[in-house]
C-alpha distance (Angstrom), angle and dihedral (degrees) to the residues before:
residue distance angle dihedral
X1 . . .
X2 3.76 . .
X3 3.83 118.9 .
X4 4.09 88.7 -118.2
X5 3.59 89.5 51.8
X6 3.63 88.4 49.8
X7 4.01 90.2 52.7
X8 3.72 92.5 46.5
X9 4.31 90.6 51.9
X10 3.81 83.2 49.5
X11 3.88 101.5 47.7
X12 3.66 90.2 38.3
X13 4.04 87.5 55.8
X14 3.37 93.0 41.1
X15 3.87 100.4 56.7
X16 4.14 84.7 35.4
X17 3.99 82.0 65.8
X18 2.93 101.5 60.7
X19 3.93 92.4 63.7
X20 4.47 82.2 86.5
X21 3.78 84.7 51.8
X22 4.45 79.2 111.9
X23 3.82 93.0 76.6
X24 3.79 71.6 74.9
X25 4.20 85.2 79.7
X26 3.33 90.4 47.5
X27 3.78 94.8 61.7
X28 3.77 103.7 34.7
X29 4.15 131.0 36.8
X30 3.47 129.4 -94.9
X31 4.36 89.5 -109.8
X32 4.30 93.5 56.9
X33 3.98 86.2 42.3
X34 4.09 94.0 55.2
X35 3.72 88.1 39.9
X36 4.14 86.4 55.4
X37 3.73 94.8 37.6
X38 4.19 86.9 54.6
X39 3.72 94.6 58.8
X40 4.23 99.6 31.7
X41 4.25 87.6 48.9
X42 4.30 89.6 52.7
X43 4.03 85.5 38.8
X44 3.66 97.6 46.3
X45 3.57 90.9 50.5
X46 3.34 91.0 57.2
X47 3.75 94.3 58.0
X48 3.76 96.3 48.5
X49 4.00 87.6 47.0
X50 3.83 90.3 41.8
X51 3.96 96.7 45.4
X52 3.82 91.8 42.4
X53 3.79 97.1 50.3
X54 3.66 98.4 27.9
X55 3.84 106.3 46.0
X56 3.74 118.0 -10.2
X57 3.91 91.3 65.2
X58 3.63 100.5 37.6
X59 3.87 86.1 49.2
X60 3.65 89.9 48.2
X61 4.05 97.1 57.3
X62 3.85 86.4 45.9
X63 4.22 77.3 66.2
X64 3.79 106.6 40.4
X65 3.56 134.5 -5.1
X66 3.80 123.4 -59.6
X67 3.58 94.5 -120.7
X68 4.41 86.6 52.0
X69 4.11 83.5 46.0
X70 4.32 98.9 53.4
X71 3.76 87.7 36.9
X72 3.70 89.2 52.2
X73 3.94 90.9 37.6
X74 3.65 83.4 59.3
X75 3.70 109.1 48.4
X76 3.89 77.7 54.6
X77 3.57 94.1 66.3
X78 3.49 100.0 40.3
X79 4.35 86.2 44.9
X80 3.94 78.6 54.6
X81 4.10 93.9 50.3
X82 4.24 86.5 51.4
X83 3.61 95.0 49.7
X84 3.97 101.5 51.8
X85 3.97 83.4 27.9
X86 4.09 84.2 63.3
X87 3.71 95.4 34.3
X88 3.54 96.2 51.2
X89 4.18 93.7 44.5
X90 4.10 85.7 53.8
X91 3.54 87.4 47.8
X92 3.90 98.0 51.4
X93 3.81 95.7 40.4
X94 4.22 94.7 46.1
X95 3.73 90.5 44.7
X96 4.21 88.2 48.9
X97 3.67 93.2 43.5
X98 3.62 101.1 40.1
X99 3.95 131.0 52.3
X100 3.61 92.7 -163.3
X101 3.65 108.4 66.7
X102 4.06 103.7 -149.0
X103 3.99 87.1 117.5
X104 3.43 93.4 59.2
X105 4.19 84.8 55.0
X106 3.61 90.2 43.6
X107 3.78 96.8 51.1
X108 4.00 86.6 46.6
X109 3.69 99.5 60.9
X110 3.76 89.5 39.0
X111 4.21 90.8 57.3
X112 3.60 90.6 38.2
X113 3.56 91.8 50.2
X114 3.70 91.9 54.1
X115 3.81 92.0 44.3
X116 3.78 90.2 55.5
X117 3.45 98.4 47.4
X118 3.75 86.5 51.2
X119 4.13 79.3 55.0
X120 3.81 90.4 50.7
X121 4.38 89.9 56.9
X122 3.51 87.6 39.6
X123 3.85 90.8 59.8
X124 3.61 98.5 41.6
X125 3.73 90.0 44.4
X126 4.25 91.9 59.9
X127 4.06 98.1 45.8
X128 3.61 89.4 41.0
X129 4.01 86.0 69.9
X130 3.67 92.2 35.8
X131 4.28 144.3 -35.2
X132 4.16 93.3 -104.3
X133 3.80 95.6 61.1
X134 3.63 94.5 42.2
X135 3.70 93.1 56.2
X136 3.92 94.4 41.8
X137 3.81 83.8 51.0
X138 3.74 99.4 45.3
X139 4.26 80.4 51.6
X140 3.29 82.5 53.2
X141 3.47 108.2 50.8
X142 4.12 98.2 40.2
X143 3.43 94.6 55.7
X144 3.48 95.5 61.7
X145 3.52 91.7 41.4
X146 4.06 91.4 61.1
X147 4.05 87.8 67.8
X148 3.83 93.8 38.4
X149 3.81 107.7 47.7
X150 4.05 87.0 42.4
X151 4.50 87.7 57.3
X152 4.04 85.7 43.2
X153 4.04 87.6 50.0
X154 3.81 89.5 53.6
X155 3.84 92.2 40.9
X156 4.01 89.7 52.3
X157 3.65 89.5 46.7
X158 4.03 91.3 43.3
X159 3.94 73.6 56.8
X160 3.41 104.7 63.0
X161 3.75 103.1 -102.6
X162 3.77 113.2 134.7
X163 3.74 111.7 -115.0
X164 3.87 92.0 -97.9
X165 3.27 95.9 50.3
X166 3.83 92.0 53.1
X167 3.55 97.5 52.7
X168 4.03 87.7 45.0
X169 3.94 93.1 46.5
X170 3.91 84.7 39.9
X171 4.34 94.2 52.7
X172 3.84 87.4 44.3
X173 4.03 94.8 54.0
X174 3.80 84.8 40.8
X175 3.87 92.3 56.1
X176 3.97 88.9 62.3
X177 3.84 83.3 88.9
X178 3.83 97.5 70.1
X179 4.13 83.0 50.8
X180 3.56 95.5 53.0
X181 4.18 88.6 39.1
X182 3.89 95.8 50.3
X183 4.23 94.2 36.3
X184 4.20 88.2 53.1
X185 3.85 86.0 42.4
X186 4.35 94.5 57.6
X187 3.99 96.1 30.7
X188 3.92 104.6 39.6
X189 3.69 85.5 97.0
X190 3.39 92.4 66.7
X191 3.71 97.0 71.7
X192 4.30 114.5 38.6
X193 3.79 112.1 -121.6
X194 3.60 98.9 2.9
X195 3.87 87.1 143.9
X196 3.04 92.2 70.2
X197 4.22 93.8 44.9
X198 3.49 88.6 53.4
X199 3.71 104.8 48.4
X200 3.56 87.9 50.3
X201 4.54 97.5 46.3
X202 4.21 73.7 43.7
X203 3.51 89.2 62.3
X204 3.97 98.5 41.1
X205 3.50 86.8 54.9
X206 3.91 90.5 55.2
X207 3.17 91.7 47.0
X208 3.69 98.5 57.0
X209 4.15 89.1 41.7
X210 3.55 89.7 59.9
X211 3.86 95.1 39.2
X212 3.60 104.1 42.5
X213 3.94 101.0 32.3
X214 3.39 119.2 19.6
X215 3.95 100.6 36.0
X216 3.70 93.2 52.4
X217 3.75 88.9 51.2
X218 4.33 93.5 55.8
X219 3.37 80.0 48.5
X220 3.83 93.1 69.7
X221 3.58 79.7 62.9
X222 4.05 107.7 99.0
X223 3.64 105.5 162.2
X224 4.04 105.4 101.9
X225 4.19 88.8 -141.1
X226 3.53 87.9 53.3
X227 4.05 101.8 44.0
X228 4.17 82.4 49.7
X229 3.61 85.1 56.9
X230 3.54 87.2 49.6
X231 3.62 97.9 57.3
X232 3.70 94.7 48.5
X233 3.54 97.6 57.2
X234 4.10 83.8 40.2
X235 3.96 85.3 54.5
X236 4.05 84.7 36.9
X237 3.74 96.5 60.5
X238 4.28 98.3 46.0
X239 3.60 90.0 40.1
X240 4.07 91.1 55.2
X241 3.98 93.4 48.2
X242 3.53 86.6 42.6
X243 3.61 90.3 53.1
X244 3.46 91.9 49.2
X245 3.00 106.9 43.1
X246 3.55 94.7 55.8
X247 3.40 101.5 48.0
X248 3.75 91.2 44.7
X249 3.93 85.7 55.0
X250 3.92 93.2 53.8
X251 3.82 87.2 41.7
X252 3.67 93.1 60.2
């Protein structure tokens, strides 16, 4: 087994983990947990913005041209509008047409299953062109994880699903990551440069995340102590990947 392989298996793990991350609700009340998720959703924001901007892309062009990377960058966005465009249709019509809500749990850990398999290529993709981005994209990737896989815990439990069964159904959606990292790993070859395709639909896809649900979400936020907060941990997040990557670049 190669050492990159190796990496992948661990990153993919890693960010799989975090999938139990709602025994966290068991242990603390539902006030300290909104009071974490306020600063981690403006923080991990930052890190998908940061990572995007700041080293997916720039990797990306280093792979094809620029013109191949925005094009790609933007079929990843608009891949990222189907998805939750689907997800949230199924969602409406099984919670309108049922009483019971075990299709909305269902159609949770299917989505999420997807999403962390897209994770999983996304992973492989970044150490495949070198150790620094796949670390800054693994940072990435499980901070914004922590938020998510805590809101599909309390949808699975909204559900019906006992709370071992969530986290169980929860790990096992997770572990699509390490599928998606190891299947990118063997069949890259197939396609030439696809690195460099991926990084960049990776980073579309951040983009939109970031964009689309986690910006509109600070902006619930009105209180102008609280939105300065915001933009700290917003400036936080980039500046860390940026950080890292860099030195992680100069280190290599």
């Amino acid at each position: 087994m190669t050492m990159v392989l190796e990496l992948i298996i661990a990153a993919t793990l890693l960010v799989s983990a975090i999938s139990l991350v709602g025994v966290v609700l068991f242990l603390i009340g539902k006030e300290k947990m909104d009071e974490i998720l306020f600063f981690l959703l403006s923080f991990s924001t930052g890190t998908l913005l940061g990572a995007a901007f700041f080293d997916l892309l720039l990797e990306s062009v280093e792979l094809v041209t620029p013109e191949l990377a925005l094009e790609t960058a933007f079929m990843g966005v608009v891949v990222g509008f189907v998805i939750e465009k689907v997800i949230h249709w199924h969602h409406h019509h099984a919670g309108k047409a049922n009483e019971h809500h075990r299709p909305l749990g269902m159609l949770t850990l299917v989505g999420d299953g997807v999403h962390n398999f897209l994770d999983g290529v996304a992973i492989a993709a970044a150490f495949m062109v070198n150790v620094p981005l796949g670390i800054t994209t693994t940072i990435a990737i499980a901070l914004h994880e922590i938020p998510q896989e805590i809101g599909d815990f309390g949808l699975l439990i909204y559900s019906g699903y006992s709370k071992a069964k969530a986290l169980a159904f929860n790990l096992i959606s997770a572990l699509t990551a390490i599928a998606g990292g190891v299947l990118f790993y063997f069949f890259s070859g197939a396609v030439g440069h696809i690195e460099g395709y991926a990084l960049a639909f990776t980073a579309g896809m951040f983009i939109y995340v970031a964009a689309a649900d986690l910006l509109p979400e600070l902006h619930k936020e009105k209180r102008a102590r609280n939105s300065l907060l915001q933009l700290a941990c917003i400036f936080a997040g980039a500046a860390i990947i940026w950080l890292v990557a860099r030195k992680l670049e100069h280190a290599g």
